[in-house]
C-alpha positions in Angstrom: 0.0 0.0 0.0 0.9 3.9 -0.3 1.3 3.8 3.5 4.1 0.9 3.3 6.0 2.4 1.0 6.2 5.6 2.2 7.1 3.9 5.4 10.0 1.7 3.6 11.2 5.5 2.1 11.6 7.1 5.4 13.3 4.2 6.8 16.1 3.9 4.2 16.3 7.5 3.7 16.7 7.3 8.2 19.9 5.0 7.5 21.5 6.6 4.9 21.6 10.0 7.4 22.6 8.7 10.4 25.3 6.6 8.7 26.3 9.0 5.5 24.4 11.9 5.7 22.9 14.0 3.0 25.0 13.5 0.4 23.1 10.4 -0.8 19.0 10.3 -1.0 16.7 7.9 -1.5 13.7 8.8 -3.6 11.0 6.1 -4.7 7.8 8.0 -6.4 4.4 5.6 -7.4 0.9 6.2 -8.5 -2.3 4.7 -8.0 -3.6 2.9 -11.5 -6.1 0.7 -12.1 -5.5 -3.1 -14.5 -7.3 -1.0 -17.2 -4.9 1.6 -17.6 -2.0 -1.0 -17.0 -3.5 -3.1 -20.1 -3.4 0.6 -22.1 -7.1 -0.1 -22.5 -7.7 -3.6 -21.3 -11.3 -3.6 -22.5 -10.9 -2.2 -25.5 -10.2 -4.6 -28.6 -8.6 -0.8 -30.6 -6.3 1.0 -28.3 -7.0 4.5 -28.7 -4.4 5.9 -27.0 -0.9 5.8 -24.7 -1.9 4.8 -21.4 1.0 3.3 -20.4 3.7 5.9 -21.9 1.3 8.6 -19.3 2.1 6.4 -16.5 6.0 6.8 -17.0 5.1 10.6 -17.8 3.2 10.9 -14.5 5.8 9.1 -12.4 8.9 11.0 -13.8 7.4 14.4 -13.3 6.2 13.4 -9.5 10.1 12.1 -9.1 11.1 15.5 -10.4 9.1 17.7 -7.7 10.1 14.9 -4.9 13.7 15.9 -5.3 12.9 18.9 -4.7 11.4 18.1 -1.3 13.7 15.3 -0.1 12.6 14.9 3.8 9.9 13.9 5.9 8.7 16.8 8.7 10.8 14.5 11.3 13.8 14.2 9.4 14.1 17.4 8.9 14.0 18.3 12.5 16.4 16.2 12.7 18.8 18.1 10.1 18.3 21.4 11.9 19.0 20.1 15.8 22.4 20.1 16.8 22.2 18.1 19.0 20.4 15.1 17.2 22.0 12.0 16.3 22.7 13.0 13.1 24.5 16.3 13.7 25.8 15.5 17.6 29.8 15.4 17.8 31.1 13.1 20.3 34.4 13.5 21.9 38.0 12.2 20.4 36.3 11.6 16.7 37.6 13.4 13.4 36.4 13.7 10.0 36.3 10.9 7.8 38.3 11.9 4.7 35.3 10.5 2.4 32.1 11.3 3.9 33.1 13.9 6.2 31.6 12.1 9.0 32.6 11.9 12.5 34.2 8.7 13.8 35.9 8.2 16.4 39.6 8.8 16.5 40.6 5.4 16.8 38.8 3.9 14.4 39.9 6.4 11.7 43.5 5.2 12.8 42.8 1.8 12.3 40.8 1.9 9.2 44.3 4.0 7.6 46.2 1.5 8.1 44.3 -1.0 6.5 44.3 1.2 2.8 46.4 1.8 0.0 46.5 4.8 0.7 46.6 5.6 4.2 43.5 7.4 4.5 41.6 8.3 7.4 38.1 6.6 6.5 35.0 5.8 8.9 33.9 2.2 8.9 31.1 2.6 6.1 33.6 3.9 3.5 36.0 1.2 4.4 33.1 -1.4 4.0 31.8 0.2 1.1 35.3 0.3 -0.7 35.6 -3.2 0.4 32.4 -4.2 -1.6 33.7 -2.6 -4.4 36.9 -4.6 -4.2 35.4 -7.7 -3.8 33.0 -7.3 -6.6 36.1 -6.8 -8.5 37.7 -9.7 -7.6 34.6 -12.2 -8.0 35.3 -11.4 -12.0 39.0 -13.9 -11.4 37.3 -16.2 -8.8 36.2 -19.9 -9.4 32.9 -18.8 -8.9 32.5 -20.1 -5.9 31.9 -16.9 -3.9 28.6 -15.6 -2.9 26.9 -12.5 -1.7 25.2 -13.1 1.5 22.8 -11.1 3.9 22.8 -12.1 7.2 20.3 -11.1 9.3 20.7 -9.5 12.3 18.8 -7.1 15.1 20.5 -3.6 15.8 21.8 -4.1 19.0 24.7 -6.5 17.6 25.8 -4.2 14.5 28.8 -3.1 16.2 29.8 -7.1 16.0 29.9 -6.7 12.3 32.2 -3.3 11.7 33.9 -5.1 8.8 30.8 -5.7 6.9 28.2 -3.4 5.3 25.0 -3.0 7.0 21.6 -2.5 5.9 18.0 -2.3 6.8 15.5 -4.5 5.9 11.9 -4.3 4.4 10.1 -3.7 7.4 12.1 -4.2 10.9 16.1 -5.7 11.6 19.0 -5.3 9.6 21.1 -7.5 7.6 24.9 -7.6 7.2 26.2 -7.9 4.2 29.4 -10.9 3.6 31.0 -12.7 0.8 31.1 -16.6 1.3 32.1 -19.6 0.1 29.9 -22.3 -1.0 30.6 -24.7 2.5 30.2 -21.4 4.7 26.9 -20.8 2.6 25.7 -24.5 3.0 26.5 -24.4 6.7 24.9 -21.0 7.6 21.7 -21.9 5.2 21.3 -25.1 7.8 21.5 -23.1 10.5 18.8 -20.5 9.6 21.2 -17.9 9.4 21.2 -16.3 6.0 18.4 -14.0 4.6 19.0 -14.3 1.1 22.7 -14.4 -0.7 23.0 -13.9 -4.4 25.5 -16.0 -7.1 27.6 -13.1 -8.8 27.4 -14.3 -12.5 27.2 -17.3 -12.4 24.0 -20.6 -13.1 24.6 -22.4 -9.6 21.2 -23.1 -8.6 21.8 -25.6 -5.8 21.1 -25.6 -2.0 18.9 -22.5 -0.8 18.2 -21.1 -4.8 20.1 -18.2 -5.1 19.5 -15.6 -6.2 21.7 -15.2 -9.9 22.6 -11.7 -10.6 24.8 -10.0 -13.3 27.6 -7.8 -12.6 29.8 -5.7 -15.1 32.8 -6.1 -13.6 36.0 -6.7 -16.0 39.1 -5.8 -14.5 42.6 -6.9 -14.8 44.8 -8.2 -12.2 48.0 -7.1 -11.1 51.1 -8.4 -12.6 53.3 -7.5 -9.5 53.6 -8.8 -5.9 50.2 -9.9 -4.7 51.4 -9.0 -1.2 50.2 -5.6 -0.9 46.3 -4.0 0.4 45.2 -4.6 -2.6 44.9 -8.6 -3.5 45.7 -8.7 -6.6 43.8 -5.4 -7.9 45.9 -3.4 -10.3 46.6 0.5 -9.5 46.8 3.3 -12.2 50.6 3.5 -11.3 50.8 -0.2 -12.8 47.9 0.3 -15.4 49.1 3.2 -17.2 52.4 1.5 -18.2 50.2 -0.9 -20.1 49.5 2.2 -22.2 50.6 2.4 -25.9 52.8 5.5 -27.0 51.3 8.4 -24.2 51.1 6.9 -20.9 47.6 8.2 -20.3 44.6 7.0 -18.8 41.6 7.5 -20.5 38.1 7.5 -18.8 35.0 6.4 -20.7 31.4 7.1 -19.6 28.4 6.7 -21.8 24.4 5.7 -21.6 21.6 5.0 -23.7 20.2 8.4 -25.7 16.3 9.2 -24.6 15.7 6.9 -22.5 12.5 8.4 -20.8 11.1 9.0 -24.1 11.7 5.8 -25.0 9.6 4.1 -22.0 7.2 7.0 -22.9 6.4 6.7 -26.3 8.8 4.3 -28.2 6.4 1.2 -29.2 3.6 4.0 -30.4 3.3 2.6 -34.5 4.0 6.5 -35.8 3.3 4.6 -39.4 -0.4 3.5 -39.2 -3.0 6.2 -39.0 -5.8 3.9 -37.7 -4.3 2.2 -34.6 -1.0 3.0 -34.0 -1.1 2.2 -30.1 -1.3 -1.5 -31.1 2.0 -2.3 -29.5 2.4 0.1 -26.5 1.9 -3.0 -23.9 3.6 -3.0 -20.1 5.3 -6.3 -21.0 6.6 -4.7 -23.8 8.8 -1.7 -21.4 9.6 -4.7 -19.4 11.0 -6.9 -21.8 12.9 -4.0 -22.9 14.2 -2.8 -19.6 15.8 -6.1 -19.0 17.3 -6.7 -22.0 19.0 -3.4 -21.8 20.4 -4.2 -18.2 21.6 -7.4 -19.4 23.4 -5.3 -22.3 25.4 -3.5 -19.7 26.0 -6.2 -16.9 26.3 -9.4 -19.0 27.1 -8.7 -22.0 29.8 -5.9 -21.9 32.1 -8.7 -19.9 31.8 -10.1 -23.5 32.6 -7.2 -25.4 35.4 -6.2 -23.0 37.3 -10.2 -23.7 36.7 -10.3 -27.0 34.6 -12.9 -26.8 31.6 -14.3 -28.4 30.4 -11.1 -29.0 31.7 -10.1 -32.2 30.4 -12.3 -35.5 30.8 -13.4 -39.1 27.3 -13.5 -38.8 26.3 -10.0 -37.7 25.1 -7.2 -40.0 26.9 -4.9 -37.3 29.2 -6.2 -35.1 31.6 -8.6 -37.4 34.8 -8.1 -35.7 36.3 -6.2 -32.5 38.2 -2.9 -33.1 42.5 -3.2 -33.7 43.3 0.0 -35.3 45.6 1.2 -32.8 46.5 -2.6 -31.0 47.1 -4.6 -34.0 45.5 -8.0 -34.1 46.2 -8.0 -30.2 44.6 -10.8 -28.4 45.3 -9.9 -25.1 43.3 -9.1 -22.8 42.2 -5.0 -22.8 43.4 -3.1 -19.9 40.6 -2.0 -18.5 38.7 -1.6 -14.8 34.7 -0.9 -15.1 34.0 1.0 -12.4 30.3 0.9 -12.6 28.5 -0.8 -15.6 24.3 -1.3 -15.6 20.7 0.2 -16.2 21.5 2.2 -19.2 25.5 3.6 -18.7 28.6 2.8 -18.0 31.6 4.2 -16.2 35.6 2.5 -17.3 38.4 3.6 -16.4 41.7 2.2 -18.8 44.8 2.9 -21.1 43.8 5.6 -23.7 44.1 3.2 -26.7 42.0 0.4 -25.2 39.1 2.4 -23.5 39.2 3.8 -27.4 39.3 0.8 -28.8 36.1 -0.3 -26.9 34.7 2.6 -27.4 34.4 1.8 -31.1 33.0 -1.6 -29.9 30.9 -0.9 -27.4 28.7 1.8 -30.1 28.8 -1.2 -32.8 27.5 -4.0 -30.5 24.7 -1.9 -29.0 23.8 -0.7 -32.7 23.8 -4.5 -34.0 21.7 -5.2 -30.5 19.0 -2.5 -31.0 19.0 -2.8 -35.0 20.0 0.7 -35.1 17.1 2.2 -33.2 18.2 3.7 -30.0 21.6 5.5 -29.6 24.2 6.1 -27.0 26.4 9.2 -26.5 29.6 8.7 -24.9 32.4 11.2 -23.3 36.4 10.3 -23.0 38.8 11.8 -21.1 42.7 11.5 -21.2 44.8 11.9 -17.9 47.7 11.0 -16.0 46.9 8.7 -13.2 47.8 10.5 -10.7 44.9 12.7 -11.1 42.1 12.6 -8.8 39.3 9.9 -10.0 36.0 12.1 -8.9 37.5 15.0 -11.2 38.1 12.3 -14.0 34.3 11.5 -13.5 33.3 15.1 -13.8 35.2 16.3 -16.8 34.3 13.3 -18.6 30.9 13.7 -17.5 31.4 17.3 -18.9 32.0 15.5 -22.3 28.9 13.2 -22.3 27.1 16.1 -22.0 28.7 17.8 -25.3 28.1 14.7 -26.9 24.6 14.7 -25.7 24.4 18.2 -26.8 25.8 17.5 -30.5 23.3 18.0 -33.5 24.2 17.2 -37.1 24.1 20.3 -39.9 20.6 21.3 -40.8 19.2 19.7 -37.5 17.6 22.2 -35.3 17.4 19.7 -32.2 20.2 17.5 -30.7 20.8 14.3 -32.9 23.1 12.8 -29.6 24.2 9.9 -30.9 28.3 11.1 -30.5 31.6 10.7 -28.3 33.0 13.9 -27.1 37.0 13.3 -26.6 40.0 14.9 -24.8 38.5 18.3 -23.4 36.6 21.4 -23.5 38.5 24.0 -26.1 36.0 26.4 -26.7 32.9 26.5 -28.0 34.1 26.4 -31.7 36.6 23.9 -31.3 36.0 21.1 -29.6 37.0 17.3 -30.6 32.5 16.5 -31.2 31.7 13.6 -33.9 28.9 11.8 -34.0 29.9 7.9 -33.9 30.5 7.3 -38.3 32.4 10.0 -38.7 34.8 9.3 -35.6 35.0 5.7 -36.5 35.1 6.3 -40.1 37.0 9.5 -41.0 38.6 10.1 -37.5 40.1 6.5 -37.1 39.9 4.6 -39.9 41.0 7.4 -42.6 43.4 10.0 -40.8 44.2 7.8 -38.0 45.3 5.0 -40.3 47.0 7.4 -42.4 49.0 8.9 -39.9 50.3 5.8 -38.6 51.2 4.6 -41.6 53.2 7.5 -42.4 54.5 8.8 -39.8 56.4 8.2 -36.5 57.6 9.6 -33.4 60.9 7.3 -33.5 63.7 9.4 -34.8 66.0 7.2 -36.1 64.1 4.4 -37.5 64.6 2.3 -40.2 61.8 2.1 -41.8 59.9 4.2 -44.8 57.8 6.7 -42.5 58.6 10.1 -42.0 59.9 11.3 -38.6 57.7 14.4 -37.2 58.1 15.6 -33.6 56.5 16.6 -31.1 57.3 20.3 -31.4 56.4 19.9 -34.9 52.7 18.3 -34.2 52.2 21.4 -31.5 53.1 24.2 -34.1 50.4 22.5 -36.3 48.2 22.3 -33.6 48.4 25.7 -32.8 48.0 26.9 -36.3 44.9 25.1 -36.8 43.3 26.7 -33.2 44.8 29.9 -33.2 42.5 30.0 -37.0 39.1 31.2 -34.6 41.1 34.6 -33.6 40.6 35.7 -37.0 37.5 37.1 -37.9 36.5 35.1 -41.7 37.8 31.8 -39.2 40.7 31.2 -42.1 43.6 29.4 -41.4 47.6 30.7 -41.7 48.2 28.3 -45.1 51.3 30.0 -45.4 52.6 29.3 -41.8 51.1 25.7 -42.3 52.6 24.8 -45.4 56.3 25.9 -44.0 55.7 23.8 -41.2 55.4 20.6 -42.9 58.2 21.3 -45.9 60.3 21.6 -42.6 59.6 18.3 -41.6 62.5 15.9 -42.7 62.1 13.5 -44.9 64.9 10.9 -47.4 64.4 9.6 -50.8 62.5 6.4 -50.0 59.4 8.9 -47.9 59.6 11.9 -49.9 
């Protein structure tokens, strides 16, 4: 009911206060509709209009105005009393780096001793970062790890600081814990488990899990497995993996229109007589969870090279080596979050653009070319700080969100924004063909097989430097400070008959 669910709101929204505070919000917005309006006119044998697509219109708008209007009366109260759980500061505690949460001293001691970086960090964040580690590493396991929630009351969650805590449905908490398969077995005997999940994985045997997919390719580290990490690989170790530029590159993309997609996508715009034929509730179901298993099962797939990629395809025929060369190896790459509609990498430039490539072509030869995804890449060093990666690159999704084709009036998405924000006139904006096809495949291609960055090579390509590439660079962005937008030809053409070249390049 309305009441029970407004209830389950408050409750989660209670945890996530006292335990993060407001930085994270849980909002959950529902209507009231009857089985006809679910069946988009059950009764009616000529559906006369888009029931179903109002019902996603309805709920989106009331999510909308509920964000602006986050807490409950009591909550609030809570916000604005100093001296309420939430805002009370206890003796001996600190900040936590993360959340900026008080903890006490000592555990803030302990807990920086226990990371790679030696960071002060409450027990939430450590648990948290610990999930995300371990999710990590259930993509090299034998698959015989599971997720398990064991139940317990509130009085004994200080007994289980090293795991994550959460409240259930109505009353209680459970504790979060990966487990092996014995553990699980013994515990299920017991009564002790509340549910536990098999991470990507078909084991259906004592207790029926419940199977869940995770995107969560990584690579493991090639050095001494004896440090806080298990196994995990750093960027320090990552970007050496890079080709040419040790960079990093970060890639985040999602699906173009999505709410008007669950809105209004199955309405026939081709018949005149009854085009609301196949706007069904099955039909946005179906759909929702084939696009979540797009980006939790099958981009594992995409990111081996394996099985995704067909003879057989119209799209998708092979996987992307223009820069790698027929490399088989595995792409150095971490997924940092992968599911819904988007997903968030983080890899060596000329892998994450590699995928990039692949990614576009399998989700165009798994929608038939009917829905689009825009995509942002950022280059770094890997030393800079992850969040900011995740905002500039955000920055660029949004360009490439923004992007429209000549003689479109409206934004035609469908594009990958790379390296930064130049200006408004001059930034790297294509929609996906023209990057793959004129970007990479023609000047790309050419380049490399022309040129190179070796001086004294042996072999027919012509040596250009890099002070050479950034007095072309500059010629070609220094052409918006004139006023008819014209480049220096002059300027550009003396650069290049500078460049050095022998009888068997000329």
């Amino acid at each position: 009911s309305r009441e029970v669910l407004e209830n389950y709101k408050e409750r989660i929204n209670d945890f996530l206060l006292k335990e993060i505070g407001s930085g994270i919000y849980y909002e959950m917005s529902f209507i009231s509709v009857s089985a006809e309006n679910l069946g988009n006119g059950l009764s009616k044998e000529k559906k006369d209009e888009n029931r179903i697509g109002e019902i996603f219109r309805k709920t989106s708008i009331l999510t909308s105005k509920s964000k602006l209007n986050r807490y409950s009366v009591q909550q609030l109260k809570k916000l604005f009393d100093e001296n309420s759980e939430i805002n009370k500061i206890h003796d001996s505690t600190r900040e936590c780096k993360i959340c900026k949460k008080s903890e006490e001293k000592s555990i803030l001691e302990h807990n920086s001793g226990q990371n790679a970086g030696n960071i002060e960090i409450c027990n939430a964040c450590k648990n948290y970062i610990e999930l995300g580690k371990n999710i990590s590493r259930l993509y090299h396991s034998e698959k015989d790890m599971f997720i398990a929630e064991i139940p317990i009351v509130e009085k004994n969650i200080k007994n289980h600081i090293n795991s994550l805590i959460f409240p259930k449905y109505t009353d209680g908490y459970v504790s979060v814990e990966f487990l092996k398969k014995d553990k699980i077995e013994n515990e299920l005997k017991k009564g002790n488990i509340y549910r536990f999940y098999a991470v990507n994985s078909y084991y259906s045997g004592n207790g029926l899990p419940k199977n869940i997919r995770i995107g969560n390719y990584n690579i493991k580290s090639e050095k001494d497995d004896k440090n806080k990490l298990q196994g995990l690989i750093e960027f320090t170790e990552l970007v050496e993996k890079a080709k040419g530029i040790e960079r990093l590159a970060v890639f985040r993309a999602d699906v173009d229109n999505l709410g008007t997609l669950f809105q209004s996508g199955f309405v026939d715009k081709n018949s005149t007589d009854n085009k609301y034929k196949y706007v069904t509730l099955s039909k946005s179901v179906v759909l929702s969870r084939y696009l979540s298993d797009f980006f939790k099962r099958k981009i594992n797939l995409i990111l081996e090279k394996k099985n995704a990629a067909k003879e057989k395809n119209e799209y998708f025929k092979r996987y992307c080596d223009i820069i790698n060369n027929d490399n088989d190896e595995a792409r150095n790459i971490v997924v940092v979050y992968s599911g819904g509609d988007d997903i968030f990498a983080i890899g060596t430039w000329n892998d994450i653009l590699e995928f990039s490539v692949d990614l576009r072509t399998a989700f165009k030869e798994f929608t038939n070319g009917k829905i689009t995804m825009s995509a942002g890449i950022g280059f770094f060093s890997e030393n800079f700080p992850v969040y900011q990666m995740a905002e500039r690159t955000g920055e660029l999704e949004k360009m490439a969100k923004s992007y429209s084709k000549k003689n479109s009036e409206v934004p035609t998405k469908d594009a990958v924004a790379l390296f930064g924000v130049i200006n408004n006139e001059l930034n790297h904006v294509y929609d996906w063909d023209t990057f793959i096809d004129k970007v990479l495949n023609e000047k790309y291609a050419y380049l490399k097989s022309a040129v190179t960055f070796e001086e004294n090579n042996n072999s027919d390509k012509i040596f250009v430097g890099k002070s050479k590439w950034y007095s072309l660079m500059n010629l070609i962005e220094n052409r918006l400070e004139c006023e008819d937008n014209r480049m220096d030809i002059a300027r550009f053409a003396y650069t290049l008959a500078r460049i050095k070249n022998n009888t068997k390049n000329k």
